[in-house]
PAZAGU-877786 format. One record per residue: y, z, x of N, C-alpha, C, CB in turn; residue number from 1. Coordinates in steps of 0.05 Angstrom, whole numbers, padded with zeros to 5 digits. Glycine has a CB too. Layout:
N
+--------+--------+--------+--------+--------+--------+--------+--------+--------+--------+--------+--------+-----+
!   n.c2 !   n.c3 !   n.c1 !  ca.c2 !  ca.c3 !  ca.c1 !   c.c2 !   c.c3 !   c.c1 !  cb.c2 !  cb.c3 !  cb.c1 !   k !
+--------+--------+--------+--------+--------+--------+--------+--------+--------+--------+--------+--------+-----+
!      Y !      Z !      X !      Y !      Z !      X !      Y !      Z !      X !      Y !      Z !      X ! NUM !
...
+--------+--------+--------+--------+--------+--------+--------+--------+--------+--------+--------+--------+-----+
//
This chain:
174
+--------+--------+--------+--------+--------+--------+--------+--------+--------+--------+--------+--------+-----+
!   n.c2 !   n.c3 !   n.c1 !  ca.c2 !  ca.c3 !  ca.c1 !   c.c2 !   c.c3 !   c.c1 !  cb.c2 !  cb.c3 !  cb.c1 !   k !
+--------+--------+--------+--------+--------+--------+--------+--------+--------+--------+--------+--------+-----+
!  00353 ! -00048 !  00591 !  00342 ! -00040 !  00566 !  00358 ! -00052 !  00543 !  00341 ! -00009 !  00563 !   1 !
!  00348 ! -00062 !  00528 !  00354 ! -00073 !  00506 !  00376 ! -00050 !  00482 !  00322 ! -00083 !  00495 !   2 !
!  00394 ! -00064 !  00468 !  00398 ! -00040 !  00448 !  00396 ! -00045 !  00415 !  00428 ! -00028 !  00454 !   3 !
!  00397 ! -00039 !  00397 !  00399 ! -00051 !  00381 !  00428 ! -00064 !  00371 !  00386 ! -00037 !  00368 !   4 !
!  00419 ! -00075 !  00356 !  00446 ! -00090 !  00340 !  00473 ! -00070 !  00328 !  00432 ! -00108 !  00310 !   5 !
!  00499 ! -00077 !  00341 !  00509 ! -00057 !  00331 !  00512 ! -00030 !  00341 !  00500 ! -00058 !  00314 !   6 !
!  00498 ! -00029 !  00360 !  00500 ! -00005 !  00372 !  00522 ! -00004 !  00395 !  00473 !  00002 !  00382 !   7 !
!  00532 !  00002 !  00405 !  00559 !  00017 !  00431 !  00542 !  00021 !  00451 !  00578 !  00054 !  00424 !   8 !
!  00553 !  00010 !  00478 !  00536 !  00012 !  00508 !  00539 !  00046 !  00513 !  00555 ! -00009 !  00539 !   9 !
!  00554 !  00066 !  00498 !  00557 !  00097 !  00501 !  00524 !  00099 !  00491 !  00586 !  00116 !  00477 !  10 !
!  00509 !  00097 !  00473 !  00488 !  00107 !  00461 !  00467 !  00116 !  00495 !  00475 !  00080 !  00435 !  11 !
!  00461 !  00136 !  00484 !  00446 !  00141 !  00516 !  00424 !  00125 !  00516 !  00434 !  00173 !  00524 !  12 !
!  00407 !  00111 !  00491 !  00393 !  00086 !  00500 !  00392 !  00057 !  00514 !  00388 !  00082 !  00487 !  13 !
!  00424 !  00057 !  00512 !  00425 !  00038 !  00527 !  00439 !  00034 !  00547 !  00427 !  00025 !  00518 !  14 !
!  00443 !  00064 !  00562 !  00455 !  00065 !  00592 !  00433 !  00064 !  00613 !  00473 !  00091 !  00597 !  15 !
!  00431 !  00068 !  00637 !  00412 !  00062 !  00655 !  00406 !  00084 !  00657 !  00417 !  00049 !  00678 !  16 !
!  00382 !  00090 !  00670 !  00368 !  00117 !  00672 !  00392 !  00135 !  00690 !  00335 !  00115 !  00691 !  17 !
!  00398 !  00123 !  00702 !  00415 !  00145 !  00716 !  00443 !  00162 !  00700 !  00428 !  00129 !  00743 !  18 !
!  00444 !  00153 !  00685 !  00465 !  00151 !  00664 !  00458 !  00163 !  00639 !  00471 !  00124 !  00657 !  19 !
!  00429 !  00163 !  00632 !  00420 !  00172 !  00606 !  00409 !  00212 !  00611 !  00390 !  00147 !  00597 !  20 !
!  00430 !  00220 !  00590 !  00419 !  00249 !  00596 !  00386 !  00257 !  00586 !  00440 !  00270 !  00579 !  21 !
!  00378 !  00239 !  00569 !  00354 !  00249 !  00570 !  00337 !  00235 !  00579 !  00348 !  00257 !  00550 !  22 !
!  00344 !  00211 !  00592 !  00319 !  00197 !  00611 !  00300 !  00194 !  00587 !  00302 !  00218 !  00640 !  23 !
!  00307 !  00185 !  00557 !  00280 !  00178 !  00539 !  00284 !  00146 !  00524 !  00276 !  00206 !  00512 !  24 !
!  00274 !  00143 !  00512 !  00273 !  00110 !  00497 !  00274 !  00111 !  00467 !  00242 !  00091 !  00503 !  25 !
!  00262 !  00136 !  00465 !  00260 !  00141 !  00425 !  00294 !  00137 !  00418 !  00246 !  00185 !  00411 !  26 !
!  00289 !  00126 !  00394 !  00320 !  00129 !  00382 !  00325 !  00148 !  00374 !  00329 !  00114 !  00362 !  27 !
!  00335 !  00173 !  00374 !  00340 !  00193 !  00343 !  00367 !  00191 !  00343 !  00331 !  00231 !  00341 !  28 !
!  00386 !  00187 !  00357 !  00403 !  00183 !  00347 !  00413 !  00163 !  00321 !  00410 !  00180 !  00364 !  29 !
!  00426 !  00172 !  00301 !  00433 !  00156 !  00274 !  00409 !  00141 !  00262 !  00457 !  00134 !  00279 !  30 !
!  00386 !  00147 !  00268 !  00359 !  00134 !  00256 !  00363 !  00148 !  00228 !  00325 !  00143 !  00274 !  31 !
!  00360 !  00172 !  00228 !  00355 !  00196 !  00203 !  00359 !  00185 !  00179 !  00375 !  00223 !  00203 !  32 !
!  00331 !  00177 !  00168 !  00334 !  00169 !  00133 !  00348 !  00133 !  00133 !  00367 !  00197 !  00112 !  33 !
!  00337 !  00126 !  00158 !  00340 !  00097 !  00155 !  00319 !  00084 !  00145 !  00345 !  00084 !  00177 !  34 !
!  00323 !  00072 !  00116 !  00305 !  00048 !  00108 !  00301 !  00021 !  00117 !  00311 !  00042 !  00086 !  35 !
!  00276 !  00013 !  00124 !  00270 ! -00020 !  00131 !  00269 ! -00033 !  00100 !  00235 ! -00026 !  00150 !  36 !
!  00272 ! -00058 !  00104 !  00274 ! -00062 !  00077 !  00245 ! -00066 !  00068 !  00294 ! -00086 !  00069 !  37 !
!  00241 ! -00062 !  00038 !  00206 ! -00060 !  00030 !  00200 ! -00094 !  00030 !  00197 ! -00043 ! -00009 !  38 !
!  00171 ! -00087 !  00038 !  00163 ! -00114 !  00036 !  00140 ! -00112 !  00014 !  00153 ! -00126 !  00066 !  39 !
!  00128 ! -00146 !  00014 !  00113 ! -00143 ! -00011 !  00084 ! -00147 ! -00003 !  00122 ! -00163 ! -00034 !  40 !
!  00063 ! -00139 ! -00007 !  00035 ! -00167 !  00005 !  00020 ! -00154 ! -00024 !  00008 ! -00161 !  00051 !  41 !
! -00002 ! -00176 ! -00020 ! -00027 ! -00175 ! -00037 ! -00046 ! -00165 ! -00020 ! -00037 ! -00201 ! -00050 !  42 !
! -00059 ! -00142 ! -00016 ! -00079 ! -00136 !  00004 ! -00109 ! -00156 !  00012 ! -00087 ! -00110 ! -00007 !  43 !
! -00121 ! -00171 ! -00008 ! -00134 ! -00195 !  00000 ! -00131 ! -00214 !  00014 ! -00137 ! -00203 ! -00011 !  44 !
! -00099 ! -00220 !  00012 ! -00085 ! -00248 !  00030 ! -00086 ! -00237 !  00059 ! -00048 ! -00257 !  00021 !  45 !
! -00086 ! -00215 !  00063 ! -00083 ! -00201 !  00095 ! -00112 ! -00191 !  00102 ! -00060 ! -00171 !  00096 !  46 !
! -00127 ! -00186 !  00098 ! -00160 ! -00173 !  00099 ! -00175 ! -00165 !  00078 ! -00163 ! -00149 !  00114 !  47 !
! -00195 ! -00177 !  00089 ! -00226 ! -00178 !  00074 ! -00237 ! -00138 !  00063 ! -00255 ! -00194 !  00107 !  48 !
! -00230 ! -00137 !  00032 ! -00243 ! -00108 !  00028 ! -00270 ! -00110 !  00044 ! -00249 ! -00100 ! -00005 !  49 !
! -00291 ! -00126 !  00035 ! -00322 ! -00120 !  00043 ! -00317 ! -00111 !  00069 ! -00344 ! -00145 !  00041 !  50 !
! -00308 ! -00137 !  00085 ! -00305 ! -00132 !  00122 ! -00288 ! -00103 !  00128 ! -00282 ! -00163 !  00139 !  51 !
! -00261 ! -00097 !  00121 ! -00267 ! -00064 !  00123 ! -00280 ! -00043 !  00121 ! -00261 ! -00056 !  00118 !  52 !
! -00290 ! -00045 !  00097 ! -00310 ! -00023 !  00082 ! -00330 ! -00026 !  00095 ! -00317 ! -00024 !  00052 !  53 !
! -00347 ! -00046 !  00107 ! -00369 ! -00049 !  00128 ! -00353 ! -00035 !  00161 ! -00380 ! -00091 !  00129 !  54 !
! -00339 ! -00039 !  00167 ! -00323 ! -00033 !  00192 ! -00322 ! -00004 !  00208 ! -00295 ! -00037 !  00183 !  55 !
! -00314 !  00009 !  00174 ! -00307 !  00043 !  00176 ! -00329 !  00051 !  00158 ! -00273 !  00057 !  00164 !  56 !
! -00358 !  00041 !  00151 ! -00385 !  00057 !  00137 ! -00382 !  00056 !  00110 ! -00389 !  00087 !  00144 !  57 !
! -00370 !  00045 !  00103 ! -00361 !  00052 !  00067 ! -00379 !  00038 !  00058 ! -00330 !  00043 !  00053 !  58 !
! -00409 !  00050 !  00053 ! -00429 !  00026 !  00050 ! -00438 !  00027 !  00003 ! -00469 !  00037 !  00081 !  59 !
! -00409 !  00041 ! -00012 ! -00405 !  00035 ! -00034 ! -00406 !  00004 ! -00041 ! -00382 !  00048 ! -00038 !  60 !
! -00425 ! -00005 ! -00069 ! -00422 ! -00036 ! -00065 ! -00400 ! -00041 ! -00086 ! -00453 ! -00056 ! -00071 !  61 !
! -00384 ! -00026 ! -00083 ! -00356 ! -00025 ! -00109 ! -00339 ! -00044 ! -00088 ! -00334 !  00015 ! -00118 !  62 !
! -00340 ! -00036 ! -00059 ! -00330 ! -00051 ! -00042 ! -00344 ! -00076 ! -00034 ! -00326 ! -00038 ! -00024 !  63 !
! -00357 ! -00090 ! -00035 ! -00373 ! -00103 ! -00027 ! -00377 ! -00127 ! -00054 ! -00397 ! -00084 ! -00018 !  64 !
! -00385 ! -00121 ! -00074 ! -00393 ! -00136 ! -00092 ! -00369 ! -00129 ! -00117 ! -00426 ! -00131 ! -00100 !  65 !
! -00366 ! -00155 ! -00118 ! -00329 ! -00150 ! -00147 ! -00345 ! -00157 ! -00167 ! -00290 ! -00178 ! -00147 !  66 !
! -00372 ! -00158 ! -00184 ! -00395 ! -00154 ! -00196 ! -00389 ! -00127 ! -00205 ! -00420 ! -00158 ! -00179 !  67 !
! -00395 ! -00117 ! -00178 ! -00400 ! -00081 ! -00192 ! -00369 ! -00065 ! -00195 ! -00422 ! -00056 ! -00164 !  68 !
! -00356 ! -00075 ! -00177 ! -00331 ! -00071 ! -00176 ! -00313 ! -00068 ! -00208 ! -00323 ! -00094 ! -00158 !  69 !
! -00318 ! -00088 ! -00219 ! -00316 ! -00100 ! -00248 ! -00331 ! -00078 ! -00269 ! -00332 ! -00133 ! -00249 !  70 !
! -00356 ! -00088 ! -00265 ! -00370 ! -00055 ! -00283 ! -00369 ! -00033 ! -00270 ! -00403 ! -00053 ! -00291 !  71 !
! -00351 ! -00016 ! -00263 ! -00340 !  00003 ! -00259 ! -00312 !  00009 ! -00267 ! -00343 !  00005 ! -00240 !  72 !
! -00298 ! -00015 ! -00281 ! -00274 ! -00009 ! -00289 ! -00256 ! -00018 ! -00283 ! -00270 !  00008 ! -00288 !  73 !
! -00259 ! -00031 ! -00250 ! -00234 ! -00035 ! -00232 ! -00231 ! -00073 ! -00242 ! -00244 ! -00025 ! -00189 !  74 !
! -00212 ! -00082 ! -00234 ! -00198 ! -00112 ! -00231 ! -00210 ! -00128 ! -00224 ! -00178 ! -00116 ! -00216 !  75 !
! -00215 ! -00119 ! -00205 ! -00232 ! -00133 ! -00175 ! -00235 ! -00104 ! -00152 ! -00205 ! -00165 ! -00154 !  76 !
! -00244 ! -00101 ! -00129 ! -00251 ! -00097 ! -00105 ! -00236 ! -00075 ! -00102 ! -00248 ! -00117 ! -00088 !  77 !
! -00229 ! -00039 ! -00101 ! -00210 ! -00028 ! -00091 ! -00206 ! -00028 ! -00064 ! -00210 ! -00008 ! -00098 !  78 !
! -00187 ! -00015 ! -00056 ! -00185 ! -00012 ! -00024 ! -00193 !  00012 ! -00019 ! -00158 ! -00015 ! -00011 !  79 !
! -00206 !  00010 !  00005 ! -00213 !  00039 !  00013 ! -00187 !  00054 !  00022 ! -00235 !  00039 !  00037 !  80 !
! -00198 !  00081 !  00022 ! -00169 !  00092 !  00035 ! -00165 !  00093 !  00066 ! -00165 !  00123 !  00025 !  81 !
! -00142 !  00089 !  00066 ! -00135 !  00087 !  00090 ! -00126 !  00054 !  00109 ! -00158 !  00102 !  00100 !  82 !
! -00137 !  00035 !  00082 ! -00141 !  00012 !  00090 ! -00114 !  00001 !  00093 ! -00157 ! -00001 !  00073 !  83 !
! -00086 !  00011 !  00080 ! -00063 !  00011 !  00092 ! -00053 !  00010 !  00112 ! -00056 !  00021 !  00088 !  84 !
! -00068 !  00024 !  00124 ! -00053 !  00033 !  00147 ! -00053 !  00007 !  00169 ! -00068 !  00061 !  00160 !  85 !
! -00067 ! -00012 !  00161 ! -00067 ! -00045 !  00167 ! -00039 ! -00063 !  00170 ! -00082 ! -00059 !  00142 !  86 !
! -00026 ! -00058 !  00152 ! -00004 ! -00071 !  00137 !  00020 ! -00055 !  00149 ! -00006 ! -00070 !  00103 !  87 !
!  00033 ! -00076 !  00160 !  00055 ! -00067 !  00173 !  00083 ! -00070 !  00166 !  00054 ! -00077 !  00194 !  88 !
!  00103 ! -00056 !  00158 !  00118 ! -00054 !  00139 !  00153 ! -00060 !  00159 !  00109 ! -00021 !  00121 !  89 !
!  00143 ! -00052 !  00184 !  00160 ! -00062 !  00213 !  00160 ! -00081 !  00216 !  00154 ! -00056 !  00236 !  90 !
!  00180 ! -00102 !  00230 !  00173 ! -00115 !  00247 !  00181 ! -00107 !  00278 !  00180 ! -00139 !  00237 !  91 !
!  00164 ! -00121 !  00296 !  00155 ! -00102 !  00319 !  00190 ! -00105 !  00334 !  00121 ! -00118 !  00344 !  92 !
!  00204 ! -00122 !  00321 !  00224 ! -00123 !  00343 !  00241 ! -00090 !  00329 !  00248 ! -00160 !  00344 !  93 !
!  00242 ! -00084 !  00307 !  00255 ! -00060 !  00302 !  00234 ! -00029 !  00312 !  00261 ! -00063 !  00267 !  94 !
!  00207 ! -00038 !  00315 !  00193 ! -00021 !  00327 !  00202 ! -00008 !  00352 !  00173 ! -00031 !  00329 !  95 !
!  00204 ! -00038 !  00361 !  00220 ! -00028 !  00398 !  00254 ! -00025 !  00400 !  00213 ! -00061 !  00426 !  96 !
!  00265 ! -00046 !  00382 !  00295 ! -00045 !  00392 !  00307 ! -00025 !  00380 !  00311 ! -00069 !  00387 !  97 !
!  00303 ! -00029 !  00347 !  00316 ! -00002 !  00331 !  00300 !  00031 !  00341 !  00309 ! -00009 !  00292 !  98 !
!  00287 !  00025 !  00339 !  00268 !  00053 !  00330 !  00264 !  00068 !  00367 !  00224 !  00040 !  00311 !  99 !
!  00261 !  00052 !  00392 !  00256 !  00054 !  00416 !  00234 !  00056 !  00430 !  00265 !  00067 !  00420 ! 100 !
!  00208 !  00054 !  00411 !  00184 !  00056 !  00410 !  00178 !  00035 !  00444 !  00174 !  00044 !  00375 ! 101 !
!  00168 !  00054 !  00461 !  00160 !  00033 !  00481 !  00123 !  00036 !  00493 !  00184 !  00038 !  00509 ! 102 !
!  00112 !  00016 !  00488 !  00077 !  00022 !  00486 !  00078 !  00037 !  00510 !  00052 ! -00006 !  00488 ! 103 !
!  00063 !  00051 !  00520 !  00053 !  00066 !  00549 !  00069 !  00082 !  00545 !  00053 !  00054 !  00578 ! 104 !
!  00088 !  00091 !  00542 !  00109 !  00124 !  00547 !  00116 !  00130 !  00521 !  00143 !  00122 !  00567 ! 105 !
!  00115 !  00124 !  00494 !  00117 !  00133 !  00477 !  00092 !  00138 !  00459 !  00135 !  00123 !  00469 ! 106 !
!  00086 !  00170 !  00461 !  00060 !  00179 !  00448 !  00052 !  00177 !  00418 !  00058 !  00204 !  00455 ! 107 !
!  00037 !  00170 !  00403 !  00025 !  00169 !  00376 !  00010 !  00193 !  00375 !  00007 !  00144 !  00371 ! 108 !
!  00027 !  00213 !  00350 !  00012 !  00237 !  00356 ! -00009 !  00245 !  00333 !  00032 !  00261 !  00361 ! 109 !
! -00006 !  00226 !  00315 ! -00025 !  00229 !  00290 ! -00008 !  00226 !  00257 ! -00040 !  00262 !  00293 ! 110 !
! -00025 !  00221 !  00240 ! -00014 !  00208 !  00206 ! -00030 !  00231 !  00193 ! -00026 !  00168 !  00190 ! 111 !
! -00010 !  00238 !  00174 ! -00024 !  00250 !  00153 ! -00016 !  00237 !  00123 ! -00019 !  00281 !  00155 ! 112 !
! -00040 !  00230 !  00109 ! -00036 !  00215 !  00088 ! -00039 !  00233 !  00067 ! -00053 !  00192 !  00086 ! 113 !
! -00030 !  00214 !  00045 ! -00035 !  00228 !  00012 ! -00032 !  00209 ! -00006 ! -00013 !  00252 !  00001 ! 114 !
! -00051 !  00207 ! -00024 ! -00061 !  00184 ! -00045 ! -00048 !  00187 ! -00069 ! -00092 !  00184 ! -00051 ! 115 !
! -00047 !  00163 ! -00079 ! -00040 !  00166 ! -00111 ! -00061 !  00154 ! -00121 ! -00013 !  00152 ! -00122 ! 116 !
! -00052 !  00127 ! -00146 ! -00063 !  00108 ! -00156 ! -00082 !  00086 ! -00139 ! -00043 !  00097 ! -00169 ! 117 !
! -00113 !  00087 ! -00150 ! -00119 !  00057 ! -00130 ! -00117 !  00037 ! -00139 ! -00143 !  00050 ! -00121 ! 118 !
! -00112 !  00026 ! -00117 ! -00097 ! -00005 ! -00113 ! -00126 ! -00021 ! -00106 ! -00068 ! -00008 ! -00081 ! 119 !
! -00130 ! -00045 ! -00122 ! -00149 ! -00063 ! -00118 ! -00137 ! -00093 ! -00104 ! -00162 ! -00066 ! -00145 ! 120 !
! -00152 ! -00103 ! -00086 ! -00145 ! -00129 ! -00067 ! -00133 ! -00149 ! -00084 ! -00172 ! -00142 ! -00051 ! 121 !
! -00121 ! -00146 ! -00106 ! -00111 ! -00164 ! -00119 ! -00075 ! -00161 ! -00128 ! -00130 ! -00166 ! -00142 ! 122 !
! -00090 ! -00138 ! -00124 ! -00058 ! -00123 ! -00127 ! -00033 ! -00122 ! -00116 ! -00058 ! -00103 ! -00124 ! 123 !
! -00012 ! -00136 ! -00130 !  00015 ! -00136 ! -00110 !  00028 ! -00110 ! -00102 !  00039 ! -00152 ! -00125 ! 124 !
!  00027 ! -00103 ! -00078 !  00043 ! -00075 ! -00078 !  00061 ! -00084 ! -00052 !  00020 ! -00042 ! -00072 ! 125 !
!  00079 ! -00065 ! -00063 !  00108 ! -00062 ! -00038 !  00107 ! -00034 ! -00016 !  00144 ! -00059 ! -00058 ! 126 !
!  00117 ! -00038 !  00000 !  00114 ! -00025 !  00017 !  00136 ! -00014 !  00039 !  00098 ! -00037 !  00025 ! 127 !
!  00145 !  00004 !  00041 !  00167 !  00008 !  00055 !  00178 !  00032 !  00078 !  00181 !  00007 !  00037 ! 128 !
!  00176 !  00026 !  00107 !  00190 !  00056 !  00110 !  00205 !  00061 !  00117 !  00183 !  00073 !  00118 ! 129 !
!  00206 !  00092 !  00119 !  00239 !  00105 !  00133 !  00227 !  00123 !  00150 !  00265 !  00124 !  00110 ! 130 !
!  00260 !  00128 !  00159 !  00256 !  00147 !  00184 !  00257 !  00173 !  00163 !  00284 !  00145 !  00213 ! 131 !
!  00240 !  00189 !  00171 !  00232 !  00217 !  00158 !  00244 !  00240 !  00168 !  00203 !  00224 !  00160 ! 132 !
!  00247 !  00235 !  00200 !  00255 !  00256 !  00210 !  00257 !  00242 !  00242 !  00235 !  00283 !  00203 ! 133 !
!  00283 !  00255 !  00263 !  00287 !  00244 !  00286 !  00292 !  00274 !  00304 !  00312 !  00219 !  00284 ! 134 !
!  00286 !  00284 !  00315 !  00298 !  00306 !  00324 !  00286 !  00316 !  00355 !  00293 !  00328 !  00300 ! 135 !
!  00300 !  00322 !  00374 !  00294 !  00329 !  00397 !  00293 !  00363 !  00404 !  00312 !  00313 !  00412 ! 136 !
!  00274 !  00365 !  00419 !  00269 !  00389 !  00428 !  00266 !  00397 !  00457 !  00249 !  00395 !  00417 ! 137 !
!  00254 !  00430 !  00458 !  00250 !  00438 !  00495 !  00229 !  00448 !  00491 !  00271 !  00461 !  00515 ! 138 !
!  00201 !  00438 !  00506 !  00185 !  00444 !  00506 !  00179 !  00473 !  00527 !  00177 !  00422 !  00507 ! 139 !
!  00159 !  00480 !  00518 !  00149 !  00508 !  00542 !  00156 !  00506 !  00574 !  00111 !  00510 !  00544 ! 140 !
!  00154 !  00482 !  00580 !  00155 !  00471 !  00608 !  00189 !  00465 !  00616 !  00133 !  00441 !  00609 ! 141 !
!  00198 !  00463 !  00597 !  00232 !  00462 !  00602 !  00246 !  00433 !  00600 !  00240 !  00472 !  00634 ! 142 !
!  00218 !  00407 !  00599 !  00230 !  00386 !  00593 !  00231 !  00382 !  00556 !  00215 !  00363 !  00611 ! 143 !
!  00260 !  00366 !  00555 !  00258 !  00356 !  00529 !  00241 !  00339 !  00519 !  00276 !  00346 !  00524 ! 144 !
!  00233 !  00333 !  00491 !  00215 !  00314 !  00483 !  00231 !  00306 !  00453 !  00181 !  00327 !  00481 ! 145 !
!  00235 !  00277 !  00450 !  00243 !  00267 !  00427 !  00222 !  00268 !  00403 !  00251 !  00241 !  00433 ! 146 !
!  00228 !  00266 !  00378 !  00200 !  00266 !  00361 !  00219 !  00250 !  00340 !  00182 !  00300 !  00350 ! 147 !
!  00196 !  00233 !  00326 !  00198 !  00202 !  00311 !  00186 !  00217 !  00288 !  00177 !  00170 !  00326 ! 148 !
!  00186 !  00211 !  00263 !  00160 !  00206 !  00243 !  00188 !  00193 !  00223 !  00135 !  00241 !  00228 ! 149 !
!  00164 !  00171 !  00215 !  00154 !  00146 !  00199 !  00147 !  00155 !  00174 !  00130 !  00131 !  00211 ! 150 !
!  00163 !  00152 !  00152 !  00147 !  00154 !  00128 !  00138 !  00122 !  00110 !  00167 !  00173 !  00108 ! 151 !
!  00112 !  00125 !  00112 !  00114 !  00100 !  00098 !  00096 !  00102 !  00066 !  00101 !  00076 !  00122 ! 152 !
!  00102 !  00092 !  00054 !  00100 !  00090 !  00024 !  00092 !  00053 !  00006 !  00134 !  00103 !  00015 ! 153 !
!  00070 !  00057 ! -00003 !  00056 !  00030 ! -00018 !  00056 !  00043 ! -00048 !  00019 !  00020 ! -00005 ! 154 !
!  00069 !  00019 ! -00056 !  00074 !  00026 ! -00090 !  00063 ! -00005 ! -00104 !  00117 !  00035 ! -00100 ! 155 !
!  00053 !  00008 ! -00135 !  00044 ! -00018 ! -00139 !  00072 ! -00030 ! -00162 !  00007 ! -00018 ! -00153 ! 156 !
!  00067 ! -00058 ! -00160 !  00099 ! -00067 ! -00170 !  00116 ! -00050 ! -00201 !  00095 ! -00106 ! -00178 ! 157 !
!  00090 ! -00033 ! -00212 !  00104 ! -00022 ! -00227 !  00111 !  00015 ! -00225 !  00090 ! -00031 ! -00250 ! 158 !
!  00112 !  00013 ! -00191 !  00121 !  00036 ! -00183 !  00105 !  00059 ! -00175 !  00136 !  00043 ! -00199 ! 159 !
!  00082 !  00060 ! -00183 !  00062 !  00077 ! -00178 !  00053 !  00077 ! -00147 !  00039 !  00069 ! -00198 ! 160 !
!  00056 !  00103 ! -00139 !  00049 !  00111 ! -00119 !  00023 !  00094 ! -00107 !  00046 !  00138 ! -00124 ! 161 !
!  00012 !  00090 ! -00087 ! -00020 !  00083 ! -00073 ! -00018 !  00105 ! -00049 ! -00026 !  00044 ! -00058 ! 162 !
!  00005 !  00100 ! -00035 ! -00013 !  00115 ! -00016 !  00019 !  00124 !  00005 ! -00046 !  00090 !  00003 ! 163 !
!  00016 !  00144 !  00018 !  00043 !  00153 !  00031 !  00027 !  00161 !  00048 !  00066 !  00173 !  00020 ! 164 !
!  00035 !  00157 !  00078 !  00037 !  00167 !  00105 !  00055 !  00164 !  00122 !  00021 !  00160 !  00117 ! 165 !
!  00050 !  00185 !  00131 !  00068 !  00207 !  00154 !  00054 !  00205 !  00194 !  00057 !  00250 !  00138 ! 166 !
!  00074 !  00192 !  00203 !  00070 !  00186 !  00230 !  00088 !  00187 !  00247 !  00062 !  00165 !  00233 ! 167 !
!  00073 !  00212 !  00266 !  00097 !  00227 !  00277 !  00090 !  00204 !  00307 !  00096 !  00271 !  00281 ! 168 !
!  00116 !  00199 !  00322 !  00110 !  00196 !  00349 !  00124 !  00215 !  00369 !  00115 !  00171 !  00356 ! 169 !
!  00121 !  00224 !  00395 !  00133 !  00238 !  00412 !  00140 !  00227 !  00443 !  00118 !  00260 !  00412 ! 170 !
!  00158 !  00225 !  00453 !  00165 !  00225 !  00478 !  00176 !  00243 !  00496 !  00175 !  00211 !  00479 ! 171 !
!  00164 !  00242 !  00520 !  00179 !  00265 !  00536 !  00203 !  00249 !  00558 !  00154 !  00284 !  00556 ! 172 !
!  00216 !  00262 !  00558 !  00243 !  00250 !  00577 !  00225 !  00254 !  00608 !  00281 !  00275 !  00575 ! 173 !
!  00233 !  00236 !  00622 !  00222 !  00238 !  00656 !  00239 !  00258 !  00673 !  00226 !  00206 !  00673 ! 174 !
+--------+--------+--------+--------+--------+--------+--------+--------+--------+--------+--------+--------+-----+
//
């Protein structure tokens, strides 16, 4: 198993299963309130508003036509909500090495979002997250389970909120 950078072969992530008291992969150890650094995108340069908003039913032509988009007030094109959740603010090697995230045994247990200001496909916004919370527990059944959540946060360059979500993940030790 891989460890991250900086880390001590003591960390129980990166001793061998036989070795690791909790037999899990999530990091919580020293994660707590770690920032990735923010990144920046224009939401147009990465995906098509119309082609989402057709995708997930958003059959508004505010999305669709930057015509109406325009006489309604907006720049150009908003984003629908949720359309963030596209844009990845990780890169996958801190997904797996820092964070311990491993596909098939580490569970995605659900996001809960909350909106600010809309952001239109033209719009430079930054984007950034942290660790929100790292903390292990004992479930009913007597095995431990690690738990992850992700805060992540899109601001537009003059600071205004777009959009914050909350993504917890869970693992159970074997």
């Amino acid at each position: 198993m891989r460890c991250p950078p900086g880390s001590n072969a003591t960390h129980t992530r990166c001793l061998p299963d036989e070795q690791n008291p909790r037999n899990a992969d999530v990091n919580i150890d020293g994660v707590q309130g770690l920032a990735f650094s923010p990144r920046e995108l224009v939401p147009e340069e990465r995906v098509s508003v119309p082609t989402y908003a057709r995708t997930v039913g958003a059959t508004d032509a505010t999305y669709s036509r930057t015509e109406t988009a325009r006489s309604r007030g907006y720049a150009a094109r908003p984003l629908p909500l949720a359309m963030l959740t596209f844009f990845n603010t990780i890169d996958e090697s801190d997904v797996q090495d820092v964070l311990g995230i491993v596909y098939g045994k580490t569970l995605y247990t659900g996001t809960e979002f909350e909106w600010g200001t809309v952001a239109t496909e033209v719009e430079p916004l930054v984007g950034q997250t942290r660790v929100a919370d790292a903390y292990e527990c004992v479930g009913r059944d007597g095995t431990k389970r690690q738990f992850l959540v992700l805060l992540t946060e899109f601001h537009t360059k003059e600071g205004e909120l777009v959009s914050r979500q909350r993504i917890t993940f869970i693992e159970k030790a074997a």
